[in-house]
LUMLUM-467250 format. One line per 3 residues: their letters; for each residue x, y, z of N, C-alpha, C. Coordinates in steps of 0.1 Angstrom, whole numbers, m for minus. Each point is the difference from the previous one (the first is absolute). Layout:
A) X/Y/Z/X/Y/Z/X/Y/Z; ...
END
This chain:
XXX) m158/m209/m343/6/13/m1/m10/11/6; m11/m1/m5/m12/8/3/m1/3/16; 1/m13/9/m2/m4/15/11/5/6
XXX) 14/1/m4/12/8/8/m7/12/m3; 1/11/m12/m2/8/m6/m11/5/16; m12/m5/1/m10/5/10/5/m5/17
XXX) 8/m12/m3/7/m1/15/8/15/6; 7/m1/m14/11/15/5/m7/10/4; m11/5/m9/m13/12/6/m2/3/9
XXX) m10/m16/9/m2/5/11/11/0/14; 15/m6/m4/8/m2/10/4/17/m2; 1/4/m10/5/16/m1/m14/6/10
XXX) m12/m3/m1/m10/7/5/0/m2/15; 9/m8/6/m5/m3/13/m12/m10/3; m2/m11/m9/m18/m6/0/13/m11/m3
XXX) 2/m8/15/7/m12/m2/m11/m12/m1; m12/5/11/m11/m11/m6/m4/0/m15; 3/8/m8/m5/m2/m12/11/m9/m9
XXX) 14/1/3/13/m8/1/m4/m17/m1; m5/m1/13/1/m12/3/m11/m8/m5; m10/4/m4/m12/m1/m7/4/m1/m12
XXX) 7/5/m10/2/m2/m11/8/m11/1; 13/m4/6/9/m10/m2/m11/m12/2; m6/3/10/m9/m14/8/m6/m7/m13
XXX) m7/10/m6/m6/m6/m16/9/m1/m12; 10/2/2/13/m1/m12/0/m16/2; 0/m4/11/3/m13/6/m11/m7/6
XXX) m11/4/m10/m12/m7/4/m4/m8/10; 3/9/16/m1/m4/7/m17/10/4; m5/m10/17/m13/8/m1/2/4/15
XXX) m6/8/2/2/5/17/2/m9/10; m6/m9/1/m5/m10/6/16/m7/1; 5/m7/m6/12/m1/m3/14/6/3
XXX) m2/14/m5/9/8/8/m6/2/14; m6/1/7/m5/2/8/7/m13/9; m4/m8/m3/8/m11/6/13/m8/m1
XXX) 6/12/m9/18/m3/1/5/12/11; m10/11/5/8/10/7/m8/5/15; m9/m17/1/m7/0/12/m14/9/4
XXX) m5/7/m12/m11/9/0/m8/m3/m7; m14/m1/5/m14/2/m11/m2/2/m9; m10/m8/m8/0/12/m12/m9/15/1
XXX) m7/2/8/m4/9/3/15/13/7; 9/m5/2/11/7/6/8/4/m10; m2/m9/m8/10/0/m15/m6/12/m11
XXX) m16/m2/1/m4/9/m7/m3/16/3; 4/2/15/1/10/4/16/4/m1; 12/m7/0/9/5/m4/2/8/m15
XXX) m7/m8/m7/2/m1/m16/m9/15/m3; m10/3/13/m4/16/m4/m1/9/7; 13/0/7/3/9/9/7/12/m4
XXX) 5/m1/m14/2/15/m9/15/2/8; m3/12/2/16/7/2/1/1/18; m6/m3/7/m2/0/15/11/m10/7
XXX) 3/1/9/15/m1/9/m1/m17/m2; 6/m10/m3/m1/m12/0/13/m13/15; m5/m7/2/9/m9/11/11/m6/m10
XXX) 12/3/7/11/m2/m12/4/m15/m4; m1/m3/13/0/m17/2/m9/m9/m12; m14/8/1/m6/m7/m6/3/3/m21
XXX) 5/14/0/1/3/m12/15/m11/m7; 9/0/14/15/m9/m5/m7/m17/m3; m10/m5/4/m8/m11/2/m1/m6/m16
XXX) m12/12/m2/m7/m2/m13/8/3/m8; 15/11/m2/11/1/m10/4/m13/m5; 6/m7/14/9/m15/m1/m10/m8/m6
XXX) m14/m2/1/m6/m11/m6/m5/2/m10; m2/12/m5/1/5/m16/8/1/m7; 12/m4/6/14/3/m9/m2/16/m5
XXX) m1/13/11/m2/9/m7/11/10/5; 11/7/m3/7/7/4/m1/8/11; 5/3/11/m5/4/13/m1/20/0
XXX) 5/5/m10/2/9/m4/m14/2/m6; m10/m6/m8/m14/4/m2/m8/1/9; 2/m6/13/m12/2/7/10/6/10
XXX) 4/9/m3/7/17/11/11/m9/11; 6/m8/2/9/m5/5/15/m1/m8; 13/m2/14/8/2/m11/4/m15/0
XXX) 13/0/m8/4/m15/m3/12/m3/6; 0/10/15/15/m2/4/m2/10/16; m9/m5/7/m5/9/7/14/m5/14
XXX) 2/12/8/12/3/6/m4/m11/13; 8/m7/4/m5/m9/12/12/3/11; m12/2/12/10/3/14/13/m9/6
XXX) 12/4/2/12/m10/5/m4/m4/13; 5/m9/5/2/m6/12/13/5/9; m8/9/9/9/6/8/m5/14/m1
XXX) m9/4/m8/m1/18/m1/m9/2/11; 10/10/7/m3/7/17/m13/3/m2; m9/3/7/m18/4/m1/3/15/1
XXX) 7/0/9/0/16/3/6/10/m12; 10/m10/m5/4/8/m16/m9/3/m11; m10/m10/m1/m14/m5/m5/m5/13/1
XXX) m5/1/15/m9/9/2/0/18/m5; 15/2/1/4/12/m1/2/m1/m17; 5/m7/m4/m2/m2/m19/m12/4/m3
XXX) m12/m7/6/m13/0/m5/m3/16/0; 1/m1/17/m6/16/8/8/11/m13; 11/m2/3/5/15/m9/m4/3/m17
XXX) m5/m15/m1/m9/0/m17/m14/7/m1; m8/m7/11/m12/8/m1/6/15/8; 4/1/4/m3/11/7/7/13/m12
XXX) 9/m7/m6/3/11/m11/m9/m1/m9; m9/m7/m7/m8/m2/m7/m15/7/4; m1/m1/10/m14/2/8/m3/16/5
XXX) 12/7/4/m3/10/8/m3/13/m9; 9/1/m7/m6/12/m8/m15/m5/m7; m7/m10/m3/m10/m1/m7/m11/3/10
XXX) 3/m4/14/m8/3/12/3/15/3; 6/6/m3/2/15/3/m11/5/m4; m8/m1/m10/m8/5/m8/m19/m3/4
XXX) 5/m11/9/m13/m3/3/m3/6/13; m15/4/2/m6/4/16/5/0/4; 4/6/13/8/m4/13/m11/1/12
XXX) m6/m9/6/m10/m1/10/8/13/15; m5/7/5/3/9/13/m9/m5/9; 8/2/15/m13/1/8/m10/11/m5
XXX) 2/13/1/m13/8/m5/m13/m12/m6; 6/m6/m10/m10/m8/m5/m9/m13/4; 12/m2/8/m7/m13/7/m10/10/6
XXX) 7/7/12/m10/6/9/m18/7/m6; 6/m2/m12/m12/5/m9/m14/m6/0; 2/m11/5/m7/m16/4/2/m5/m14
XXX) 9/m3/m12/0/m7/m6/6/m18/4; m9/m6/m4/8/m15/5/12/m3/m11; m2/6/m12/6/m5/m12/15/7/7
XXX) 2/15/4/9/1/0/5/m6/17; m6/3/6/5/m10/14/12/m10/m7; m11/m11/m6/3/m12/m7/17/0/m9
XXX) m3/9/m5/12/5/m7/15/7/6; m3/5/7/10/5/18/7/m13/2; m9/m13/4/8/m11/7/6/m6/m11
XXX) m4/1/m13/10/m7/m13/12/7/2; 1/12/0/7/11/1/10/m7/9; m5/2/13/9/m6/12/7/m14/0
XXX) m5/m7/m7/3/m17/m2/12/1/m13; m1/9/m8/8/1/m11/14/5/7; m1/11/7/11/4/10/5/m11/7
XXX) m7/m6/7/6/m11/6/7/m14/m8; m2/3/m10/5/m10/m8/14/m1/m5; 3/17/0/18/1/2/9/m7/8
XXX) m6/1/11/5/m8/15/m1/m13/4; m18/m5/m5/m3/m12/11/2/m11/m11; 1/m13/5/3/m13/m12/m17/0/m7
XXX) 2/m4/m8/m14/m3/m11/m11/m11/12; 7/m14/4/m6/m5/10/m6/6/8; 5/10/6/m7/7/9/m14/12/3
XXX) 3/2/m14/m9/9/m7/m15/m9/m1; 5/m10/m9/m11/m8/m8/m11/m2/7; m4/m1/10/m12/m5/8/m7/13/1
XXX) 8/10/4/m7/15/5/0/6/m17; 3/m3/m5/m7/7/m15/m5/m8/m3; m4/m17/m5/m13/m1/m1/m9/2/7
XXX) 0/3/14/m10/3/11/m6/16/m6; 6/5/m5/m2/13/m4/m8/1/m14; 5/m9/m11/m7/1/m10/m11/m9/0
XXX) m4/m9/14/m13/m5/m3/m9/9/9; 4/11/4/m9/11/9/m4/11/m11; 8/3/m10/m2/7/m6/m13/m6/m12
XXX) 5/m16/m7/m10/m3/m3/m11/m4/5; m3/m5/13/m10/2/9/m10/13/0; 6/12/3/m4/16/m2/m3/0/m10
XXX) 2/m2/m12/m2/2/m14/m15/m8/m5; m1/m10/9/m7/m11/m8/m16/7/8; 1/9/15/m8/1/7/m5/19/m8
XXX) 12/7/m10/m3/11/4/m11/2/m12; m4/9/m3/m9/10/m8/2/m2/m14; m6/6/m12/9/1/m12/11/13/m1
XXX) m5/9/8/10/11/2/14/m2/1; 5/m7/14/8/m5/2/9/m15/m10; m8/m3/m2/7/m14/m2/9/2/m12
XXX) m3/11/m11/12/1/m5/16/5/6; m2/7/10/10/5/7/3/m12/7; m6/m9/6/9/m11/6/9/m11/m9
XXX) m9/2/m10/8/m8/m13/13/3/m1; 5/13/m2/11/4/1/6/m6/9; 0/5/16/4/m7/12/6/m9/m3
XXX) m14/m10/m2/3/m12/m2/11/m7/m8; 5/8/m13/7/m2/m8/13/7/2; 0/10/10/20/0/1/m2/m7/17
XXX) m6/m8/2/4/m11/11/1/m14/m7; m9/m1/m7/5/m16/m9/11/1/m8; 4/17/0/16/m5/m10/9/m3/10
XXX) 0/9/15/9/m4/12/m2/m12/m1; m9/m7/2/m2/m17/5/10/m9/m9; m1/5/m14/5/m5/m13/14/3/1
XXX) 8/12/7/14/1/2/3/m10/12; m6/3/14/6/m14/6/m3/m12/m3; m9/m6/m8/2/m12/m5/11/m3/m11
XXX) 5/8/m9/8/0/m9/15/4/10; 0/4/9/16/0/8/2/m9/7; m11/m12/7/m4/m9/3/3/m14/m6
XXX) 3/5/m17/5/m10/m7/m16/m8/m4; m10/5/4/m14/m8/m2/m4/7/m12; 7/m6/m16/m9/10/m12/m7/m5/1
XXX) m11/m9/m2/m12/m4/m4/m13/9/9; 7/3/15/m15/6/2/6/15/m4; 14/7/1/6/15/m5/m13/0/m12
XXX) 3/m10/m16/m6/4/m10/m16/2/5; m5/m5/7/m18/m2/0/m3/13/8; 12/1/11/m3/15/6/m3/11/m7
XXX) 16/2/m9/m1/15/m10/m11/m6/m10; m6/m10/m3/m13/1/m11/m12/8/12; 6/m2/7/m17/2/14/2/15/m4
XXX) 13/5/2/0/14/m3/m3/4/m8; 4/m4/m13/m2/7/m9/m18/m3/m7; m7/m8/5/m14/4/m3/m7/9/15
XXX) 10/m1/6/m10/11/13/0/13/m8; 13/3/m4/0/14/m6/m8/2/m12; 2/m10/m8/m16/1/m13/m9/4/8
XXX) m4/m7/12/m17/6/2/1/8/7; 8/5/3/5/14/8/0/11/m11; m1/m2/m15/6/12/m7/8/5/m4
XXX) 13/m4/10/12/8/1/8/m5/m13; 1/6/m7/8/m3/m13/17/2/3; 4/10/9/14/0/4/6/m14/11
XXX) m16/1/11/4/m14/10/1/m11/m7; m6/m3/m15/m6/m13/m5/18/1/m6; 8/7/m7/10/2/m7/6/m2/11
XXX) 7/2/8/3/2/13/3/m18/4; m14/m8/4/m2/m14/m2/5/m8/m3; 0/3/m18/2/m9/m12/16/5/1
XXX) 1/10/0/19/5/3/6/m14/11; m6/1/9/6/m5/10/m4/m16/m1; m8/m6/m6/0/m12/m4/10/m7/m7
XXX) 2/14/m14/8/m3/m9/18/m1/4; 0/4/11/12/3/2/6/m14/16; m13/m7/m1/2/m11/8/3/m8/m9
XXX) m8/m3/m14/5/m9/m8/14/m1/m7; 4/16/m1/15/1/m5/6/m9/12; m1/6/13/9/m8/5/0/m21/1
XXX) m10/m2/m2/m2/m16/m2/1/m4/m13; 7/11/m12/1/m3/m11/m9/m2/m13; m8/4/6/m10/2/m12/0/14/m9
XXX) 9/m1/m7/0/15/m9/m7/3/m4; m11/m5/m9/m7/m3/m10/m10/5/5; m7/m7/10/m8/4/10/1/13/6
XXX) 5/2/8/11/15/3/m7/14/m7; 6/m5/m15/1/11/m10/m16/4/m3; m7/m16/m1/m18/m1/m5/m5/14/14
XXX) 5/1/11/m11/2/9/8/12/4; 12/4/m4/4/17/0/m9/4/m16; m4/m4/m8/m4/6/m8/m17/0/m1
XXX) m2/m6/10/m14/m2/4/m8/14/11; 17/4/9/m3/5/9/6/15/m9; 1/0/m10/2/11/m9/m11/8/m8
XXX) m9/m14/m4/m7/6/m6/m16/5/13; 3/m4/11/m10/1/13/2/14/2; 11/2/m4/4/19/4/m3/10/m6
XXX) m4/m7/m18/m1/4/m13/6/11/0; m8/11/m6/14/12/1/4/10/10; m6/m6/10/1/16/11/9/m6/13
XXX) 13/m7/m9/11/m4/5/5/7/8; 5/m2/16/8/12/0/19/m6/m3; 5/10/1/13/0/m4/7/m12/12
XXX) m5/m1/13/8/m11/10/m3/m14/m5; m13/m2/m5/m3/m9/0/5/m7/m16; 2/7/m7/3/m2/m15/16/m7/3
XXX) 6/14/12/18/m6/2/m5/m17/10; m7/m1/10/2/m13/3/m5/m12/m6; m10/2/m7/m4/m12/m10/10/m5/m13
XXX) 4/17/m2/14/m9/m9/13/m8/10; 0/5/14/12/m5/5/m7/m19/1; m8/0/2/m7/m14/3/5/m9/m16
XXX) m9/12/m11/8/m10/m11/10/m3/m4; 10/7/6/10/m1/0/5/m15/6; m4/m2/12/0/m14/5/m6/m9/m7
XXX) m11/2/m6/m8/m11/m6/8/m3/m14; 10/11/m7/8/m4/m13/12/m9/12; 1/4/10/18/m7/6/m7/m13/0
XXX) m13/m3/2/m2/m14/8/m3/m10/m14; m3/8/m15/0/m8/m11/14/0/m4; 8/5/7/13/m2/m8/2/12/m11
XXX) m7/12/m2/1/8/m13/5/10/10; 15/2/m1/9/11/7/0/12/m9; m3/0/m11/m2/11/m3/m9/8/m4
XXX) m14/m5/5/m11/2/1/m4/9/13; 12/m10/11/m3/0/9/6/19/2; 16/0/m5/7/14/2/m14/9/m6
XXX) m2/m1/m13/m13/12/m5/m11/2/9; m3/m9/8/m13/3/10/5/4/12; 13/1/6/8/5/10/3/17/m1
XXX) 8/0/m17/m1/17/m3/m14/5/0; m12/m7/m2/m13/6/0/m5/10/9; 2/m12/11/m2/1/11/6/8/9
XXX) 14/3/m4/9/15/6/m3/9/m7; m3/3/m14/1/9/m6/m20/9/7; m9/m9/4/m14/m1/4/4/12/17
XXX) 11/m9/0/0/5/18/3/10/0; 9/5/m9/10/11/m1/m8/16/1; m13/m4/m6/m14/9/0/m5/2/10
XXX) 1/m6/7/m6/4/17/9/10/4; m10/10/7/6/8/8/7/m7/12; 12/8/3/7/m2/14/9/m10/m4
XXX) m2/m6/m10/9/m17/m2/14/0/m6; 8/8/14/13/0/m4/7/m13/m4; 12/m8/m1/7/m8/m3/m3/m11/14
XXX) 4/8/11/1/m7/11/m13/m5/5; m13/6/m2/m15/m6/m1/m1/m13/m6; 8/4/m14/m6/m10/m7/8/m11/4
XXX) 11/m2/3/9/m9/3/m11/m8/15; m4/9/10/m6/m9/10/m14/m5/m3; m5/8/m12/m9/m8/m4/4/m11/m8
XXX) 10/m4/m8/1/m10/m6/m4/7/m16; m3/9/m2/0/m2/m13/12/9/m12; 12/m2/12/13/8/m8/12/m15/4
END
């Protein structure tokens, strides 16, 4: 009783290695052992087991559920995750996806820097750097994700290239950079239908922005992480990493970002199945928007959060 009792804790906490760690010894198993029912080391196993509340491979978390006999719902997955038909157009795909992030995404980006030439011409590289994200993001309305992919990772290994060569002055500012281009990278792989590198991307982001500082970019991140997992059905997960990227903002919230993090959890209650969790975090999130200046009905409608 004691071992559910602390199972439930840390699945509430987001610490699914600490989950799987407890069951493993419920069932007096030793790493070594698990380790070799789910094709990993024990050295791999014991880095899972303390990895705390940080972004985890879902695959591997659905792995260690099934061979623990442990409900897929403790370690932030759901137990009925939505699977693609045979026959769904790509291009229908694409515009489903596009008009999710983009309603989710753009007012929280309203709020952040906006790089100018002035600036670049300033000789800053950071903002140069930040100009072509700029331009690559624009282009992403239009051009297929395939097409992108090569020329934005060509871009985010220039940036970390420049980063790795610049000063300590700079290198925080590239951090940033660096971090709203590994979340682009992380959107075309996730429209791409490739989640496993989408997830590793937005983790890329969301520690560039830790060492960046940026407590809105880092929320920002973990927003947009969490709202990839809503869509691959992980609610649970979802909900751990909008309330991660809540407390990253601590109180000097602003009002856009409060209305889109509830619209996200709002997805992350639809993707657990709690529809009426899901309505409470939807009025949240309108009633959040309703506070912004300018945000007539018809705003809010093309942003998505009416």
């Amino acid at each position: 009783m004691q071992q559910e009792v602390e199972i439930r804790a840390a699945s509430r906490s987001g610490d699914y290695g600490r989950v799987i760690a407890l069951a493993r010894k419920d069932r007096r198993m030793t790493q070594t052992q698990l380790g070799d029912a789910l094709g990993l080391s024990q050295p791999a196993v014991s880095r899972l087991e303390q990895r705390g509340t940080r972004p985890y491979q879902t695959d591997v978390l659905a792995a260690a559920a099934a061979h623990l006999d442990l409900r897929p719902d403790l370690v932030g997955l759901s137990s009925a995750r939505p699977t693609p038909r045979a026959g769904d157009d790509d291009m229908h795909r694409r515009a489903l996806l596009g008009g999710a992030v983009a309603a989710a995404t753009t007012p929280l980006l309203a709020t952040l820097p906006t790089p100018t030439a002035a600036d670049a011409d300033a000789g800053g590289q950071a903002a140069a750097l930040r100009l072509s994200t700029t331009a690559y993001r624009r282009l992403d309305a239009s051009t297929p994700s395939p097409d992108l992919e090569d020329a934005v990772q060509a871009h985010l290994r220039l940036i970390q290239t420049t980063a790795h060569t610049a000063g300590d002055e700079h290198r925080v500012r590239l951090a940033a950079v660096g971090s709203e281009a590994a979340s682009l990278t992380g959107w075309l792989a996730w429209d791409m239908g490739n989640h496993g590198s989408a997830r590793a991307r937005y983790g890329a982001a969301v520690n560039a922005a830790r060492t960046a500082g940026d407590r809105l970019l880092t929320a920002y991140q973990l927003g947009s992480l969490a709202q990839f997992e809503a869509h691959t059905g992980n609610g649970a997960q979802a909900l751990n990493l909008t309330a991660r990227a809540r407390r990253a903002l601590r109180e000097n919230s602003p009002a856009v970002a409060d209305a889109w993090l509830s619209s996200i959890e709002a997805l992350g209650h639809a993707a657990a199945g709690d529809r009426r969790a899901a309505d409470t975090a939807l009025t949240r999130s309108r009633t959040a928007a309703e506070t912004l200046p300018g945000h007539s009905d018809e705003a809010l409608r093309r942003e998505g959060l009416l």
